[in-house]
LUMTORMI-444522 format. One line per 3 residues: their letters; for each residue x, z, y of C-alpha. Coordinates in Angstrom, 1 decimal. Each point is the difference from the previous one (the first is absolute). Example, Ala and Ser with C-alpha at 12.3 -4.5 7.8 and 13.67 -1.06 7.14 Angstrom:
as) 12.3 7.8 -4.5  1.4 -0.7 3.4
END
This chain:
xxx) -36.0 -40.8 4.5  3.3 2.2 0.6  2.6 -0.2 -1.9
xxx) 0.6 3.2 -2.1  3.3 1.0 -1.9  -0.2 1.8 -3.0
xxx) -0.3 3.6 1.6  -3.0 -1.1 2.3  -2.4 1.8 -2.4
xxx) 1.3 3.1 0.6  0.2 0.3 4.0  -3.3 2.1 -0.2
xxx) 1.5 2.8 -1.9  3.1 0.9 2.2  -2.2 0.7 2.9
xxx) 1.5 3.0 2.5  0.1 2.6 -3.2  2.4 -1.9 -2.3
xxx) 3.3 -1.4 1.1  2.0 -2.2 -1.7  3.4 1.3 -1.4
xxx) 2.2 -1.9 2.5  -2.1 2.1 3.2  0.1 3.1 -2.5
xxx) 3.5 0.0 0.0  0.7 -1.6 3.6  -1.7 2.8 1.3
xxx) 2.1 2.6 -2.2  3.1 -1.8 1.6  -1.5 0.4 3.2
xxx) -0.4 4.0 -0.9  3.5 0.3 -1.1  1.4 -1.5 3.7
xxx) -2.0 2.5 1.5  2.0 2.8 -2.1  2.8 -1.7 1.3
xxx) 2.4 0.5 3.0  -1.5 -2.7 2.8  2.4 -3.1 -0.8
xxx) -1.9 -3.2 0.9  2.6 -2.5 -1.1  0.9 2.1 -3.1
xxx) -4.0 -0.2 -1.0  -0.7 -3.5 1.1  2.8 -1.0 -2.6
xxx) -1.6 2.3 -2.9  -3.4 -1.6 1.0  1.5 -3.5 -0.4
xxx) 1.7 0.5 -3.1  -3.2 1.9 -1.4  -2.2 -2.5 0.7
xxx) 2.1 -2.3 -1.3  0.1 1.3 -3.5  -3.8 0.6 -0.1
xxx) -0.5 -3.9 0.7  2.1 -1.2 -2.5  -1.7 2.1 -2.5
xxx) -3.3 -0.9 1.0  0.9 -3.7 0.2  1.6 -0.1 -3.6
xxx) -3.6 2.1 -1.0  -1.7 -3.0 1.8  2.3 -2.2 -2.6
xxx) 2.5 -1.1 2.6  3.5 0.5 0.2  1.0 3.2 1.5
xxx) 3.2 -0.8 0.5  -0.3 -2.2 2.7  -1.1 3.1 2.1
xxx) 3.8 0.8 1.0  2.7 -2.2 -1.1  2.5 2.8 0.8
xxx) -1.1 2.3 -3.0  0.8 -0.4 -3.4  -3.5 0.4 -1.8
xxx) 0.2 1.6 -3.3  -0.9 -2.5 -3.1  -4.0 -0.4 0.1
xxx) -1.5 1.4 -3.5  -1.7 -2.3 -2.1  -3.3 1.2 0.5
xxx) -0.3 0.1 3.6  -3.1 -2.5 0.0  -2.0 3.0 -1.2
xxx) 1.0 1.8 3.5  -2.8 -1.2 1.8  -1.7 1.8 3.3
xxx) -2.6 2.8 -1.5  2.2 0.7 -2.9  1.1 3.0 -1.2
xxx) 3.1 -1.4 0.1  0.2 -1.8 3.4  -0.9 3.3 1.2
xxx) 2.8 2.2 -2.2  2.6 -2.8 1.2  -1.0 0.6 3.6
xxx) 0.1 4.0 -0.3  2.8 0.1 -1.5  2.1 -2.6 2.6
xxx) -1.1 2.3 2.9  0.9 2.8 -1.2  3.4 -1.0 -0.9
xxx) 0.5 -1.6 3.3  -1.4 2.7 2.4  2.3 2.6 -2.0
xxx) 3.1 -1.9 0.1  -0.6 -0.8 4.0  -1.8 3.7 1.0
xxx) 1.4 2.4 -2.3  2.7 1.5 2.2  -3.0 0.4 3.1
xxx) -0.2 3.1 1.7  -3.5 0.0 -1.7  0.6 -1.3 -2.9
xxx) -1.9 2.6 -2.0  -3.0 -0.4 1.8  0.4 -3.6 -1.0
xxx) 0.6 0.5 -3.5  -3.0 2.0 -0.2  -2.6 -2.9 1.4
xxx) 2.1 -2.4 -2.5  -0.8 1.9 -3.2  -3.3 0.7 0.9
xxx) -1.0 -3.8 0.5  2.0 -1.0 -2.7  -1.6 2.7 -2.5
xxx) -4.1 -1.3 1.7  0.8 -3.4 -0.4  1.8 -0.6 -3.3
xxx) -0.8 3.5 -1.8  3.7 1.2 -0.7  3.1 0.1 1.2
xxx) 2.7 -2.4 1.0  2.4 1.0 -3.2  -3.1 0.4 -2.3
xxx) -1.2 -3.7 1.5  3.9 -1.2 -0.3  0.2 0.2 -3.8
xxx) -3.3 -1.7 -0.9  -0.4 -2.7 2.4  1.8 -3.1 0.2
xxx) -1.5 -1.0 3.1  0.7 3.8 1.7  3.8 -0.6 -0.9
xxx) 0.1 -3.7 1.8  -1.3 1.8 3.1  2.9 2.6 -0.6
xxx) 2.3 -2.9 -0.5  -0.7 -1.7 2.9  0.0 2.6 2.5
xxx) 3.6 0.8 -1.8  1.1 -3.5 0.9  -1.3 -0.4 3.4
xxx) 1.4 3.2 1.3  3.4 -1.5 -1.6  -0.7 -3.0 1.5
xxx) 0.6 1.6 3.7  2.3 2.5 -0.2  2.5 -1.9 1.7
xxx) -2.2 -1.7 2.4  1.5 1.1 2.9  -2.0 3.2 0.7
xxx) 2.7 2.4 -1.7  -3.1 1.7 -2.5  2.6 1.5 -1.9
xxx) 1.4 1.9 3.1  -3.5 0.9 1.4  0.2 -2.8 2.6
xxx) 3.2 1.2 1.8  0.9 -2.4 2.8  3.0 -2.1 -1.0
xxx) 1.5 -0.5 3.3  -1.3 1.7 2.9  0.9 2.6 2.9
xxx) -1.9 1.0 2.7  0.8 -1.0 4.0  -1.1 3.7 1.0
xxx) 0.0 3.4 -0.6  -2.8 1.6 -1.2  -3.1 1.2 2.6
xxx) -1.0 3.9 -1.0  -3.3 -0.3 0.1  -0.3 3.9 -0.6
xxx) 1.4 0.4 3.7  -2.9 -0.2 2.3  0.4 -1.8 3.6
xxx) 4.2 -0.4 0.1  0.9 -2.6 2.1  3.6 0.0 -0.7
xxx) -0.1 -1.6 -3.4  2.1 -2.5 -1.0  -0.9 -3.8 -0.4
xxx) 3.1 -2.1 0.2  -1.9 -3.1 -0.3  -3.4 -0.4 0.7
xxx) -0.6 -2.8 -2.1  0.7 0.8 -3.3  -2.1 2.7 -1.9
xxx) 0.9 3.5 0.0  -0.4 2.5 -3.1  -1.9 2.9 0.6
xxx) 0.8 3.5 -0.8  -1.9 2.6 -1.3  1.3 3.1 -0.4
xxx) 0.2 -0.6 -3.8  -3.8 -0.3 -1.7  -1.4 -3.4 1.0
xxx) -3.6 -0.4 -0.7  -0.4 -3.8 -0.9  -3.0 -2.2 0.7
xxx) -1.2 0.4 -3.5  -0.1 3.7 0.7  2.9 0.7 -2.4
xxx) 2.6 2.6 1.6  3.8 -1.1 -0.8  2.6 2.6 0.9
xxx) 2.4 -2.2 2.5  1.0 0.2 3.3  0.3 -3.5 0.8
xxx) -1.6 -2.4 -2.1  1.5 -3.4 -0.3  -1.2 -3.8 0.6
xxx) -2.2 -0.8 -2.4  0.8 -3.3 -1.6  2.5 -1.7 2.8
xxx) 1.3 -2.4 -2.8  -3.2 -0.8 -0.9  0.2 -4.0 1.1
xxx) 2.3 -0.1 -3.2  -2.9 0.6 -3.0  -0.9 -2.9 -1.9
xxx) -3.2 -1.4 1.4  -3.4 -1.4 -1.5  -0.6 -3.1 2.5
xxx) 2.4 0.1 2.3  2.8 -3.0 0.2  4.0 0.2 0.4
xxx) -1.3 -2.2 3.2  -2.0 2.6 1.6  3.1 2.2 0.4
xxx) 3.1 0.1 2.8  2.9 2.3 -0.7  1.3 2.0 2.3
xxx) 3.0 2.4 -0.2  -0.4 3.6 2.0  2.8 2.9 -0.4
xxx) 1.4 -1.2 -3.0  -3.2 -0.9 -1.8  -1.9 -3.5 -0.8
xxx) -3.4 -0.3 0.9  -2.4 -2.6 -1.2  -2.9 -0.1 2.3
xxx) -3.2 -2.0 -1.2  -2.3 -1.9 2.4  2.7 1.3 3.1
xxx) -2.4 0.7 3.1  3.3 0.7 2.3  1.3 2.5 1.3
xxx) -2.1 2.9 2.0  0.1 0.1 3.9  2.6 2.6 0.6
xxx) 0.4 2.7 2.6  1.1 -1.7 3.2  -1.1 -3.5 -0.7
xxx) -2.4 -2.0 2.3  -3.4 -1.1 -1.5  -3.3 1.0 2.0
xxx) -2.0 0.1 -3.4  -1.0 3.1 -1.7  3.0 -1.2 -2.4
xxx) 1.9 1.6 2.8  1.8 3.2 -1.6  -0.7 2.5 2.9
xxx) -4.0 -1.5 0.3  -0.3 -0.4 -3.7  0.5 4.0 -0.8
xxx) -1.6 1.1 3.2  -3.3 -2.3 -1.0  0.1 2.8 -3.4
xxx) 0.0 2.7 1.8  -2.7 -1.7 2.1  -2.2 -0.8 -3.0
xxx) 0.5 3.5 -0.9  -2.0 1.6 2.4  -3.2 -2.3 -1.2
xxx) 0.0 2.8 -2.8  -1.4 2.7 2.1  -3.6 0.6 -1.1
xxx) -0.1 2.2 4.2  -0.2 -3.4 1.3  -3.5 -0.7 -0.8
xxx) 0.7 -3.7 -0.7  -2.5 -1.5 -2.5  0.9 -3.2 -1.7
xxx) -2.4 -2.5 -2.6  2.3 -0.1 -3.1  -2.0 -2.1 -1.7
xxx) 0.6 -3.8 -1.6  -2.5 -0.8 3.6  2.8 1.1 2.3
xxx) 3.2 -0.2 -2.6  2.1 -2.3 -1.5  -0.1 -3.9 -0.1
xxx) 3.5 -0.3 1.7  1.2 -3.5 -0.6  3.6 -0.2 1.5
xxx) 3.1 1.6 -0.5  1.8 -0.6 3.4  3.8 0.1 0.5
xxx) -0.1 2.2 3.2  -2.7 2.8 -1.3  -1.6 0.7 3.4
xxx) -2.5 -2.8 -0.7  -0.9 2.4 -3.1  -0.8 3.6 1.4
xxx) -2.5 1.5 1.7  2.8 1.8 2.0  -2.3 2.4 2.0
xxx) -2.7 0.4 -2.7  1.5 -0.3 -3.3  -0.2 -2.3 -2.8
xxx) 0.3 -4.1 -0.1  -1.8 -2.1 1.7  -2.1 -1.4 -2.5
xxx) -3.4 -0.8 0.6  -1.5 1.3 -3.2  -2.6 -2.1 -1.9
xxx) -4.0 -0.9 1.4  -1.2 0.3 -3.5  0.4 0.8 -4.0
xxx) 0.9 -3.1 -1.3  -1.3 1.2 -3.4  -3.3 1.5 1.2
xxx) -0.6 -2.1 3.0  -0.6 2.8 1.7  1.5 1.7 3.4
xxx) 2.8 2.8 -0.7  -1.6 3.1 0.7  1.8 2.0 3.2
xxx) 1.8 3.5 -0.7  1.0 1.8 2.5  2.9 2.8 -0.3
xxx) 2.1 2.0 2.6  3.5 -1.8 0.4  1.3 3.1 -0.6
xxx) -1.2 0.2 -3.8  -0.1 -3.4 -0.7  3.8 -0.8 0.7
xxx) 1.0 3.2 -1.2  -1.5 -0.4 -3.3  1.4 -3.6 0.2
xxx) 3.8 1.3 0.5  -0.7 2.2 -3.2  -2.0 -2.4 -2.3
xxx) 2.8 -2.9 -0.1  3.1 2.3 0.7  -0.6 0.6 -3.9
xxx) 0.9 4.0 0.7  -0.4 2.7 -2.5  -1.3 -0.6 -4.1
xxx) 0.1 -3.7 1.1  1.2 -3.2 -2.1  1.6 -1.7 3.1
xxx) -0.5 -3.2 1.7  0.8 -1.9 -2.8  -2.3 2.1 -2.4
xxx) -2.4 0.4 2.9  -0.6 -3.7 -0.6  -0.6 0.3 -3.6
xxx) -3.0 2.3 0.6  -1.2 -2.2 2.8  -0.4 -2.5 -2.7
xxx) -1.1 1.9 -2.9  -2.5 1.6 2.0  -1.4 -3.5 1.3
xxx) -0.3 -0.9 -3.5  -2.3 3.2 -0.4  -2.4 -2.4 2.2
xxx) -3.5 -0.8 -2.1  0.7 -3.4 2.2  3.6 -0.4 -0.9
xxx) 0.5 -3.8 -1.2  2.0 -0.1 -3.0  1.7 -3.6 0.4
xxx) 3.4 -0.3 1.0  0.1 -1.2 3.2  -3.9 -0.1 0.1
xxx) 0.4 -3.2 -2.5  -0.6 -1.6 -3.3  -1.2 2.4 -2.9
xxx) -1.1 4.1 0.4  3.1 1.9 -0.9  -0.5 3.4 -2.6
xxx) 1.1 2.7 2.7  3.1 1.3 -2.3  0.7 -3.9 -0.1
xxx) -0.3 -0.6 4.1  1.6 3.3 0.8  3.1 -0.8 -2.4
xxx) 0.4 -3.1 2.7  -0.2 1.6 3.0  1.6 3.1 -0.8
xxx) 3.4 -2.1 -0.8  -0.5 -2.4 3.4  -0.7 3.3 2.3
xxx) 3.2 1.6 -2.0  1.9 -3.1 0.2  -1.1 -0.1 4.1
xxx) 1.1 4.0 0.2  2.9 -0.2 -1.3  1.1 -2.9 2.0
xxx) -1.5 1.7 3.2  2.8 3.0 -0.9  2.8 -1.9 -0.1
xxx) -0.7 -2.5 2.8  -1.1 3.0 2.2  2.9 2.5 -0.9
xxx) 2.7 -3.1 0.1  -0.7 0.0 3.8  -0.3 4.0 0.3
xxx) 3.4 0.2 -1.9  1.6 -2.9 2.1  -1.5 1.1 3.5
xxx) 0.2 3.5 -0.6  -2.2 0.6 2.9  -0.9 3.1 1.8
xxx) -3.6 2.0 -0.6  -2.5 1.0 2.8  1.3 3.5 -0.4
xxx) 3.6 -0.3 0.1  -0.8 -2.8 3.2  -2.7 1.9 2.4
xxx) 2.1 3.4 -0.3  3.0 -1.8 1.1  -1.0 -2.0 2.8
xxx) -2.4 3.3 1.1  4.1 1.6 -0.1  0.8 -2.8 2.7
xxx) -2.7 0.5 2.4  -2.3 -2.5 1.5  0.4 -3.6 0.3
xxx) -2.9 -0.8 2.6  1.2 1.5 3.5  4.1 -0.5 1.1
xxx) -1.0 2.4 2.6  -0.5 3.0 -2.0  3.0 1.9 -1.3
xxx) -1.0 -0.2 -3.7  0.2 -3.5 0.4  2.1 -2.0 -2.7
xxx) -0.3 -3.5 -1.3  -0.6 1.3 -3.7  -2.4 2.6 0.8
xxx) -3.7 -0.4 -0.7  -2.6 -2.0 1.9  -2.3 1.6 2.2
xxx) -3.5 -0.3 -1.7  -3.2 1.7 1.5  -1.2 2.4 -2.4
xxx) 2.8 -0.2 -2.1  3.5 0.5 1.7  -0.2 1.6 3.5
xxx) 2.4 2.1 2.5  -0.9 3.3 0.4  -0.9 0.7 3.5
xxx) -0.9 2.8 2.5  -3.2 2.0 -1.3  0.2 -1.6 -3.7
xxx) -1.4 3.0 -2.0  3.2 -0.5 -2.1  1.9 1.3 2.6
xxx) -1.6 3.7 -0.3  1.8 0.5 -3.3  2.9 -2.2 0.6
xxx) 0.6 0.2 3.6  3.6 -2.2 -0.7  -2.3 -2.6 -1.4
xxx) -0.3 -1.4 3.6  1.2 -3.7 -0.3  0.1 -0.1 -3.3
xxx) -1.5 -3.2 -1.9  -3.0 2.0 -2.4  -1.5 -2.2 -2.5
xxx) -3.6 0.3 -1.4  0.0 0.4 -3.1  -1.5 1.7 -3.7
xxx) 1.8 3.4 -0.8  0.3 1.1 -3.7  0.6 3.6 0.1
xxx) 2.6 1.2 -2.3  -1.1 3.7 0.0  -4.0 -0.5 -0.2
xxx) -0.6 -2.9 -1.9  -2.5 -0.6 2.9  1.1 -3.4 2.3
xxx) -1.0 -1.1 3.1  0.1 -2.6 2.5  2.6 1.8 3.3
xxx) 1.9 -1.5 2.9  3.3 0.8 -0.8  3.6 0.3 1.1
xxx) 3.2 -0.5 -1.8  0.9 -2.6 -2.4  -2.2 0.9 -3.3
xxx) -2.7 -2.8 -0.4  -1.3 0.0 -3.1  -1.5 -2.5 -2.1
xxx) -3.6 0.6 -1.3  1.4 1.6 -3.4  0.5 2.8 -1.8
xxx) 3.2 2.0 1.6  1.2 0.2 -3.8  0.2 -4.2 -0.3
xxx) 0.2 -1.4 4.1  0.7 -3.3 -1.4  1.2 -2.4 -3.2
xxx) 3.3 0.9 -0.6  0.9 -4.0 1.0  0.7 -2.2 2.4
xxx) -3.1 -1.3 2.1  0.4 -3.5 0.5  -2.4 -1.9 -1.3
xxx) -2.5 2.0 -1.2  -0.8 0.1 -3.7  -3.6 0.9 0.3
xxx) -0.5 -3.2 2.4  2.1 -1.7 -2.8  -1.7 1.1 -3.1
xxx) -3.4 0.2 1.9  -0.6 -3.8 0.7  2.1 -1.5 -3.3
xxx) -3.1 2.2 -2.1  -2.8 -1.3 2.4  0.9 -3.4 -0.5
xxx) 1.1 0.4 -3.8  -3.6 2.0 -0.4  -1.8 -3.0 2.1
xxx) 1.5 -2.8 -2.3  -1.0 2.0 -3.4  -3.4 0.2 1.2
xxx) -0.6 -3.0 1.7  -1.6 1.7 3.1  1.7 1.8 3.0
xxx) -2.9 2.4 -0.4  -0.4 3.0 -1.7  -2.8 0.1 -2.9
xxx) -3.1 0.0 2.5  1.6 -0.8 2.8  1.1 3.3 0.7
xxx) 2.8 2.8 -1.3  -1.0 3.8 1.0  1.8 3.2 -0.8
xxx) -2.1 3.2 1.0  2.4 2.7 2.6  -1.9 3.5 -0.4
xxx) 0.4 1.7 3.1  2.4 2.4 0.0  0.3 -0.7 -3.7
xxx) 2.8 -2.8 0.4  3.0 0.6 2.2  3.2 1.6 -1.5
xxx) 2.0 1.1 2.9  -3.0 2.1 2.2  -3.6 0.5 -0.8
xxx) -1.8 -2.9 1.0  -1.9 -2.7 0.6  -3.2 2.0 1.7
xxx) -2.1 -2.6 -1.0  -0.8 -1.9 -3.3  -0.1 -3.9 -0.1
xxx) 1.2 -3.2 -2.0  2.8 -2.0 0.2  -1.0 -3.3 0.0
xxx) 1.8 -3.4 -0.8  -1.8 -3.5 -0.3  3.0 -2.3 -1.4
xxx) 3.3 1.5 -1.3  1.9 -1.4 2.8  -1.5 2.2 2.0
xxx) 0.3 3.1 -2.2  4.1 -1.2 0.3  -0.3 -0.1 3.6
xxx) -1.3 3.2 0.4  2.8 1.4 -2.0  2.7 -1.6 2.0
xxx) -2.0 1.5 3.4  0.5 3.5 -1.8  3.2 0.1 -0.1
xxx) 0.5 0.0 3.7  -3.0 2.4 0.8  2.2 2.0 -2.5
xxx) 3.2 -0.4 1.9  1.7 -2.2 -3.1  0.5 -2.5 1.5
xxx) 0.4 -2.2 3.3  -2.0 -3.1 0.3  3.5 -1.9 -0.5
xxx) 0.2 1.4 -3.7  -3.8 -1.1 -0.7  -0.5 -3.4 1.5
xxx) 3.4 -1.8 -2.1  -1.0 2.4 -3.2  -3.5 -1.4 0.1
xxx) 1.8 -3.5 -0.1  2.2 0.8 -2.6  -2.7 1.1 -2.2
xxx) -2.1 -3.0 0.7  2.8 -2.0 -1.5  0.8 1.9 -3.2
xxx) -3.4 -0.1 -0.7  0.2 -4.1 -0.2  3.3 0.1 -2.1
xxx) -1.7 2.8 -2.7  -3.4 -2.4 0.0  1.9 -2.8 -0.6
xxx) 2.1 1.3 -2.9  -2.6 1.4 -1.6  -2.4 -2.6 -0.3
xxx) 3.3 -2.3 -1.2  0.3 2.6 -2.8  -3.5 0.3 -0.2
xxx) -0.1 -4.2 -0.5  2.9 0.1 -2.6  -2.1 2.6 -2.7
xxx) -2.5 -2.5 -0.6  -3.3 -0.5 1.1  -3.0 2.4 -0.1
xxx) -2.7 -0.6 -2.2  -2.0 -3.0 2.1  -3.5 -1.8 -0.3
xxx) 1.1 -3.6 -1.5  -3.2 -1.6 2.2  1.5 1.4 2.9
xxx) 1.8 -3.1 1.2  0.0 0.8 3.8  1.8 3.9 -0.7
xxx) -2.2 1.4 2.1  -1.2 2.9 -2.4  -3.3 -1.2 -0.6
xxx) -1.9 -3.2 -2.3  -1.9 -1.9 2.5  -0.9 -3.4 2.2
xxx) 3.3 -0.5 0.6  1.3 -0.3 -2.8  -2.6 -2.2 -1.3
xxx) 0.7 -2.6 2.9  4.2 0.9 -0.9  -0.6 -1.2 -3.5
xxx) -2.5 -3.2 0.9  2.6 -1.0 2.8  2.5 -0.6 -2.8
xxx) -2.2 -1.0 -2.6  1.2 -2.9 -1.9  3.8 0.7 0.9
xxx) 2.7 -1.2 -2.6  1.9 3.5 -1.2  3.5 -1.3 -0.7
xx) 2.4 2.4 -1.9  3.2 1.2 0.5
END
């Protein structure tokens, strides 16, 4: 016999058609960050305090107390007849509607696309209540609690440290280097007084962000380089150093140390010089003229079980990826993973694209969200929290991990951006277009040697010699150090993959975005990438997805934004979530993001938000009150059986003493 709460009846009719209110409206959230210019820490706050509000209503509908959910908000008074609030109600779901709505306007309502947003609002609101949010606002107690709350917990963290009232303006903050034009194609005379802090990028005044949304600047600014100072979910005054830079304090949370800078031994690819030339390297693995076929599947993929210090015990330098060994069978099924095999090309192409969160998308944080919401679509989905004790209602598991992922998010913001503020350290672009200004690095006897220049790499950096078919277009190209590389043509539309001269490497993005506009060090998708993982494994209780497998179907040439592409259709393919995470780290270097410096330490960093946000959860969780429980189920373990028969005889006849 398992133990059933209350809501266990009614599993059945949620199925894959009907979605509880707090996925209804997560995903609505989810909608409006895609409207919205491409902010990751800005929208893994809203997610957190979202997510917070729609658990404390649901737990005061499940008759406990909602306040507990955030002690930093001052809840309005709870009406007297709450208890009638329950899941399935008319009024459960006005309460809910009517909290989102609120919330998503008061966060998204000054979005480049905020019509488009407004539009999707109304219309779910109108299908799932039947009227409007002022119609549902003067004859519904319930709808005006929602309201209420979404009031207060906006209030709540206005002065949180993000400056929200100044449309998170960087307190303190200048940048070490004049901007890079990125509209000037192959100067080498650009200026980068230090190489390792980040440069802005210019671009000729419309900049095309990764959201797709066009802003009319010429240099867009840091996004979020005081970040480390917003109020956090998990994290502990502990977990921080402070660090003063130009005038301005820094708290840094979970401090990996400093970067490897230009100049300074180490023989790792944490070396600055190796570390960007190994991206420009990896680049090259996304030409489909190659021919290279790789198995992409969970047979081949994934099952990487170490997170080294020095990251060349990680890659697969030469053929790209991680070295892990990838899993013999389906631990759900039993049965072998079945092989699929995909040019390189496509597959890491597709890869850079899927988890660089481009155009119409939510961002890594929100990328997360419909990871999970789309595992929970699973017919095999287990609805126990942490795969334990009593079947959850969906709208009743979901409310719990949609405030631990939010909680995990936002942490994995400001941990992340803490050490991009405090670091400040240079991009791929701003790095491999400086040293290719230098020279070469390899050979002391050639006369474009200099000690800052790039390493020779076959394939990837080479001196143009006598008879190099460059030389019949550029005949002063003789010497010259050409790099291998893709080629997005600003007059076409149509890229390539060229030897080229000069010093314009680009990474593989749109020419309208090039890069985040912040610092590189660590990497947030490596940060925000493992914290869900683990946060997602926990919640579920298995590091598997539903089935023992997580697909997403690539169309080919149906899929990639910046060139027509892939040639070929096939499935991306994940057994556990860590490996979905690792993958995304990977991406960013095939996309030229990130070194493997930035991704090793953020992969760290995320691992250990993740344990502070599990940990402070389930201590809030603990301090609501329990769940509704089996009383013969001594042993906890979820079920009524042998062992807790043998539990109860063992300490039969024992004296119960009071107090």
């Amino acid at each position: 016999m398992v133990c059933l709460n209350v809501f266990s009846a009614d599993i059945s009719t949620w199925g894959q058609s009907i979605e509880p209110p707090v996925q209804q409206w997560n995903k609505m959230l989810l909608e409006a960050i895609r409207n919205d210019l491409a902010r990751p820490n800005v929208h893994a706050r809203n997610l957190f305090h979202f997510s917070t509000g729609q658990y404390a209503l649901h737990m005061l509908a499940e008759g406990h107390n909602g306040t507990l959910a955030d002690g930093n908000v001052s809840w309005p008074a709870v009406p007297e007849d709450v208890s009638s609030w329950v899941p399935g109600t008319d009024e459960y779901r006005d309460m809910m509607a009517s909290y989102a709505f609120r919330f998503i306007s008061l966060r998204y309502e000054n979005s480049p696309g905020w019509v488009e947003t407004l539009e999707d609002l109304e219309a779910n609101f109108n299908s799932t209540t039947g009227t409007t949010p002022n119609v549902i606002l003067n004859n519904s107690t319930a709808a005006t609690y929602g309201f209420d709350v979404a009031n207060a917990i906006n209030s709540a963290y206005m002065n949180d440290g993000s400056n929200q009232a100044s449309n998170y303006e960087n307190g303190c903050y200048q940048p070490a280097n004049n901007p890079l034009d990125v509209t000037a194609e192959g100067l080498c005379d650009f200026s980068l007084e230090n190489p390792d802090r980040w440069q802005p990028l210019s671009f000729g005044g419309s900049f095309v962000d990764q959201a797709g949304n066009e802003t009319f600047e010429d240099v867009v600014p840091f996004s979020g380089a005081n970040w480390g100072n917003v109020t956090p979910f998990a994290l502990q005054s502990g977990d921080a150093s402070f660090f003063n830079r130009d005038g301005c304090e820094y708290p840094v949370y979970f401090d990996p140390g400093p970067p490897v800078l230009l100049g300074e031994e180490d023989e790792s690819l944490n070396n600055w010089q190796q570390g960007f030339a190994f991206v420009a390297k990896w680049q090259t693995q996304l030409n489909i003229e190659d021919s290279v076929v790789v198995d992409i599947s969970p047979k081949s993929v994934g099952n990487l079980n170490a997170d080294p210090e020095v990251p060349d015990f990680l890659y697969n330098e030469h053929e790209g990826g991680d070295i892990g060994p990838g899993h013999a069978f389906n631990p759900i099924t039993g049965e072998p993973y079945e092989p699929e095999l995909v040019l390189r090309g496509n597959f890491t192409r597709v890869l850079a694209e899927f988890w660089a969160d481009g155009p119409d998308s939510e961002t890594p944080p929100g990328h997360w969200f419909s990871i999970l919401n789309e595992a929970a679509s699973h017919p095999e989905f287990d609805w126990r929290w942490n795969g334990q004790g009593e079947v959850l209602e969906p709208g009743a598991w979901l409310a719990r991990a949609y405030r631990l992922l939010g909680g995990a998010m936002h942490d994995a913001a400001i941990a992340a951006w803490s050490i991009k503020g405090y670091y400040d350290f240079v991009r791929p672009i701003s790095a491999i277009r400086f040293m290719l200004a230098q020279g070469q690095c390899s050979d002391p006897t050639k006369e474009n040697f200099s000690p800052e220049g790039v390493p020779l790499i076959d394939n990837v950096f080479e001196i143009v010699e006598t008879g190099d078919p460059i030389l019949d277009s550029q005949p002063q190209a003789l010497g010259m150090v050409k790099v291998h590389q893709w080629v997005p043509n600003l007059e076409t539309g149509v890229p390539s993959f060229e030897w080229r001269t000069g010093c314009s490497w680009w990474p593989y993005q749109r020419p309208t975005f090039v890069t985040p506009p912040f610092a590189g060090y660590v990497s947030g998708h490596s940060t925000f990438s493992r914290a869900a993982a683990e946060v997602l494994t926990y919640a579920t209780g298995s590091m598997y997805f539903p089935g023992g497998l997580g697909k997403y179907d690539i169309g080919a040439n149906d899929f990639l934004a910046f060139e027509s592409g892939p040639t070929e259709s096939f499935t991306l393919q994940w057994a556990t979530y860590k490996d979905a995470a690792d993958q995304c780290a990977l991406s960013r270097i095939w996309g030229g993001i990130h070194p493997p410096m930035d991704d090793i330490r953020g992969r760290v960093v995320g691992s250990l938000v993740a344990e502070r946000a599990i940990a402070a959860f389930e201590e809030g969780a603990n301090e609501e009150g329990p769940t509704v429980t089996c009383p013969a189920d001594i042993d906890s373990n979820g079920q009524v059986g042998t062992g807790d028969l043998l539990l109860l005889l063992s300490e039969f006849g024992d004296i119960c003493e009071e107090g």
